[in-house]
N, C-alpha and C positions, 0 to 999 in steps of 0.2 A: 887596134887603132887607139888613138889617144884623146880620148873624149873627153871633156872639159864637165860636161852633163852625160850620163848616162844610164836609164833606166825607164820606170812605167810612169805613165801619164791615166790618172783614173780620177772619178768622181763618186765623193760620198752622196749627193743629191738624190733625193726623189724622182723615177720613173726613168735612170740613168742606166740602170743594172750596174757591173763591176761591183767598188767599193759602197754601192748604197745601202747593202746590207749588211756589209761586214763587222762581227764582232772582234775581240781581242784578239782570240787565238786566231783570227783568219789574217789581223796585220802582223802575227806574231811569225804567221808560215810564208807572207808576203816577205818580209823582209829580210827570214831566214835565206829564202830562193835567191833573194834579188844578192845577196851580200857571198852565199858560195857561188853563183856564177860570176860576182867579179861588178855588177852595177853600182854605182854612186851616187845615184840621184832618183828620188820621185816625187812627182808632181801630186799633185789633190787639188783638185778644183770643187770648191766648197760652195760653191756658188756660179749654176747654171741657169736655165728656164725658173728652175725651187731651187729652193737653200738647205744645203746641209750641212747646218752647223748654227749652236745656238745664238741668235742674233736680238741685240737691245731697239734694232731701226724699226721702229713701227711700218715700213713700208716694206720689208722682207716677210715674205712667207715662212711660218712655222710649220709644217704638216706634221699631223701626228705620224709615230712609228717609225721614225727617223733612226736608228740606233745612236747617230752624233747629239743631235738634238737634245734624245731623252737622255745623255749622260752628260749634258749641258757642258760638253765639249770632252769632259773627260778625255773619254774615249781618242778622242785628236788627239791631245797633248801627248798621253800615253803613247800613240803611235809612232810622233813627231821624237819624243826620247828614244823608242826602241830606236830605232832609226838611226839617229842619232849615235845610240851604242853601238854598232853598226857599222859606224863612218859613211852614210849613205847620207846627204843632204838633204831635205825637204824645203820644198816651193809651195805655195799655197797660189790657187787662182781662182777668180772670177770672172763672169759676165756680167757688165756694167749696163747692157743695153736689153734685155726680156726680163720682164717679172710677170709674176702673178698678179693681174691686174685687178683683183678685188685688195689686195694689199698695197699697191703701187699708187692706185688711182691715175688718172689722166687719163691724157686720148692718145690709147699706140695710134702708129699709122697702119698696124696690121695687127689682129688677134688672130687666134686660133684655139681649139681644145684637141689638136693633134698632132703631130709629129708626123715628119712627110712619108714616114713607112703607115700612116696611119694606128699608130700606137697613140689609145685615148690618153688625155694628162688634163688636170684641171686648168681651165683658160690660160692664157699666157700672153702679151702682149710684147710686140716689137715699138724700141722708143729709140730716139736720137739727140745727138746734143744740141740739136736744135729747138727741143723741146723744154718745156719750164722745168729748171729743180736738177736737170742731168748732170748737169757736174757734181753740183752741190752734195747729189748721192751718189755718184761715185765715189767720188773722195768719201765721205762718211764709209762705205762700205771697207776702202783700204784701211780708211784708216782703223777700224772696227778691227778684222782681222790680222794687223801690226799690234794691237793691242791687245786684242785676246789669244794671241800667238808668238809672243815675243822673241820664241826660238826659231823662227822662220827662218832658212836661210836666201828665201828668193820669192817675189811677190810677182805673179804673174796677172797681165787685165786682158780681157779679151774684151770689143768692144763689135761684137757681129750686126749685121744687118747694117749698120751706120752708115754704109757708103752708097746705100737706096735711096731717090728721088722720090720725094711726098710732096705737094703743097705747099705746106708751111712752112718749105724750106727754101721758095725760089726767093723770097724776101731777103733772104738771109744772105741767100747766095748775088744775088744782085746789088749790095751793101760791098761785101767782099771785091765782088770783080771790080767796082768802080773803085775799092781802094788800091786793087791791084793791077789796075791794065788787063785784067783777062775779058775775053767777051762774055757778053751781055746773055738771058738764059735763053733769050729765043733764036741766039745765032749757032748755039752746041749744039742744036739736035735734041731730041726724049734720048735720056742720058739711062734710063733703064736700070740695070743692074752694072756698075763698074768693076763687078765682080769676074765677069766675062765678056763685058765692052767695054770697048777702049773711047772714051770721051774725057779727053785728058784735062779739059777745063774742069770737069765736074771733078772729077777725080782728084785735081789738085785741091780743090775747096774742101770735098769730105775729108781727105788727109789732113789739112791743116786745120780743122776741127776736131781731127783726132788730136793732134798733137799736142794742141790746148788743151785737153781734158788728160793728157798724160802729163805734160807738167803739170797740171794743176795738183794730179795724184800726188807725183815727184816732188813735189815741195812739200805737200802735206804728211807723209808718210816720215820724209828725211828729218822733217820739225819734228816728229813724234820720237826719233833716235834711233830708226832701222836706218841700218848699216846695210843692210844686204843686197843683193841683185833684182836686179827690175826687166821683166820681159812682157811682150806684148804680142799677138797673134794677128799674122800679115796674112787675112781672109783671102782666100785665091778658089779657081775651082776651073774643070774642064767639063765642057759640053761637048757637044758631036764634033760640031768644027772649030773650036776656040776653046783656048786656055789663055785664062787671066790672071789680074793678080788685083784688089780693089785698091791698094796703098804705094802711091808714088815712093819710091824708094828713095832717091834721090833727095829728095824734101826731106823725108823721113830721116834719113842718114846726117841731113843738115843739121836739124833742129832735135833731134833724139840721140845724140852719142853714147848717153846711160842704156841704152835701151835695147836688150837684146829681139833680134825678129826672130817668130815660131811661122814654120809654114808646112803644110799638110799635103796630101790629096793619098787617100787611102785605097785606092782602086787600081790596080797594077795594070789592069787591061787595058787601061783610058787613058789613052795618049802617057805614057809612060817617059819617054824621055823629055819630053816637051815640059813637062810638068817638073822633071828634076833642073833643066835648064833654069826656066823660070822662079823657081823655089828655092834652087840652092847656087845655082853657079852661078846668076845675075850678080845677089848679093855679095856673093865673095867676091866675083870680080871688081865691085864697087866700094871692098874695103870694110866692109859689116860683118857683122858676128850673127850665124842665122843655126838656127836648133831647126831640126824635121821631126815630124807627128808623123812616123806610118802605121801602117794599121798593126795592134797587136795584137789581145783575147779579146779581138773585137768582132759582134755580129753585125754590124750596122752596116749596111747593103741596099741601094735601090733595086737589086735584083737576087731575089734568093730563091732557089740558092746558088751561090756566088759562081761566075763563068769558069772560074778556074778554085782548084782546092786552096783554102786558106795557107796552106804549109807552103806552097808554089808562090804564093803574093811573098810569105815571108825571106822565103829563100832569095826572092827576084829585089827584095828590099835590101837586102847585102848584098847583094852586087851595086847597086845603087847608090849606096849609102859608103861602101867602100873607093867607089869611082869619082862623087865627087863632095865625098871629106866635111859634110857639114860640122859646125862646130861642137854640137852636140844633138841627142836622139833623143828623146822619150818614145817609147811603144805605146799606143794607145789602147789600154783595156790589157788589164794585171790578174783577169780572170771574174769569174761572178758566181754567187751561189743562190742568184734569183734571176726573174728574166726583167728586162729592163729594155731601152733605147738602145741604148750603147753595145749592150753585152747581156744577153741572152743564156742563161741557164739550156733552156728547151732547144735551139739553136746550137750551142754546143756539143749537144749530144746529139743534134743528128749529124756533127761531123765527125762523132765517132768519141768524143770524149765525154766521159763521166760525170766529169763536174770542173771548174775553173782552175782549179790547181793542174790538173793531168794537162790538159791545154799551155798554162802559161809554163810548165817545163818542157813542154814539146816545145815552146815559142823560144826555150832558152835555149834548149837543144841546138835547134838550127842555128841560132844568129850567135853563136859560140864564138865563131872567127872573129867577131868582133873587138872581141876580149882580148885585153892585153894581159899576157900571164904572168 
């Protein structure tokens, strides 16, 4: 196939597993792998829940033990060159919406000190643009990592949780609808999660709140003299009876033309086609350029261990991905040599593999077809 992007999607960050522990030689065998099998492209998201990567924002968390951290980015750059050498592009991403909330400050409309598999993490709060300062730091964080990475080929934002209903946000939304002719917040219904209900008033307002704080990046970024690609992550997800998607496409497609959509669901059992319809053939058929996250050296699972063997999801992921042609792939999870959220060391090996490398060449093995030779 002729992939525009092709390759791992992983995080340096704290309590992520994958890249969060990786030393030199471990990006040295990453991108060895990634470049004989034929990939192009890998993403780093340096900035999830914690930050991995040296940061001057006094409201980003610095955790000790970081390997990015303590080489006060080194280590990144060097990565981002190998890479480079390579011919393999590099993306750098973030979440603009959880931080560590003793370094954040404010009031999320949701905390936690856990992760839904119940993996402990130090606090963490969910925040929206509706909230004081969220743009303001967003933008600083882009523009942060345009500067301290000047060889970035592609800035990726993720903005999760933002398309949730709190309080503080009916004010906001009621400003909105009366500028726009939509109804009023007691005529929608409890609008819930638009992740997986469909309440298309709500739905239109968080999108068009998203897209404000994407230009606002988009200007800020392009004034600093990155040249490069801009993509954003179209939050979707499938429950028992429903599959959604939280970001009106249509709106989105209007007002975002720079912008490519990333869209996921890493569980091949669950609602399989519905999910690829939704995530990949909508958008094309609407004219958009849409990248798919499936699952790679990933252990993150509501259910483990997983209904079906990992090799059978990836196997079922080429056929998928060959069927309906998204414009480009990242794999989620490049492999791990600690246990983490994401990607799991211990986890690994009870699928029979040793350690993250033996894994992500099986991962390259099967999805081989992919490859244009």
């Amino acid at each position: 196939m002729d992939l525009l992007d092709h390759g791992f999607w992983d995080y340096t960050t704290p309590f992520a597993g994958g890249m969060e522990a990786y030393r030199r030689d471990d990006y040295l065998r990453l991108v060895d792998d990634m470049a004989e099998a034929g990939m192009n492209s890998l993403m780093i998201c340096v900035k999830w829940l914690t930050t991995g990567y040296r940061s001057r924002l006094p409201f980003l968390d610095q955790l000790p033990g970081n390997p990015v951290i303590e080489s006060d980015n080194q280590l990144l750059r060097e990565a981002i060159s190998t890479a480079h050498e390579r011919g393999i592009k590099v993306w750098l991403g973030a979440v603009v919406s959880i931080f560590v909330v003793e370094n954040y400050g404010g009031q999320p409309y949701e905390t936690s000190d856990r992760l839904p598999l119940g993996y402990p993490i130090v606090p963490f709060g969910l925040y929206d643009p509706d909230m004081p300062e969220f743009e303001e730091r967003a933008v600083a964080i882009a523009e942060e990592i345009v500067e301290q990475f000047p060889d970035i080929d592609g800035l990726e934002i993720e903005m999760e949780g933002c398309g949730r209903e709190s309080p503080h946000r009916i004010a906001a939304y009621e400003r909105w609808a009366a500028q726009t002719g939509a109804k009023p917040f007691a005529e929608i219904g409890h609008p819930f999660n638009p992740r997986v209900f469909d309440v298309p008033e709500w739905r239109d307002y968080t999108t068009a709140r998203r897209i404000e704080v994407l230009h606002a990046i988009e200007r800020a970024v392009r004034a600093k003299g990155f040249t490069g690609d801009l993509a954003t992550l179209w939050e979707n997800s499938a429950i028992q009876y429903a599959v959604g998607m939280e970001v009106n496409l249509r709106m989105f497609q209007k007002e975002c033309p720079g912008w490519t959509g990333i869209t996921y669901e890493h569980d091949k059992w669950n609602h399989r086609y519905a999910c690829m319809d939704l995530n990949v053939a909508t958008p094309k058929e609407l004219g958009m350029k849409v990248y798919n996250l499936p699952r790679g050296v990933m252990t993150w699972c509501d259910q483990w261990p997983m209904p079906i063997r990992i090799e059978e999801n990836w196997r079922m992921d080429v056929e998928d991905i060959q069927r309906f042609q998204p414009d480009g792939v990242w794999w989620m999870g490049s492999g791990s040599n600690n246990d983490g959220a994401h990607a799991s060391l211990s986890r690994l090996r009870e699928l029979g593999y040793p350690d993250g490398r033996s894994a992500r060449k099986a991962l390259l093995n099967t999805i081989s077809p992919l490859f244009c030779r």
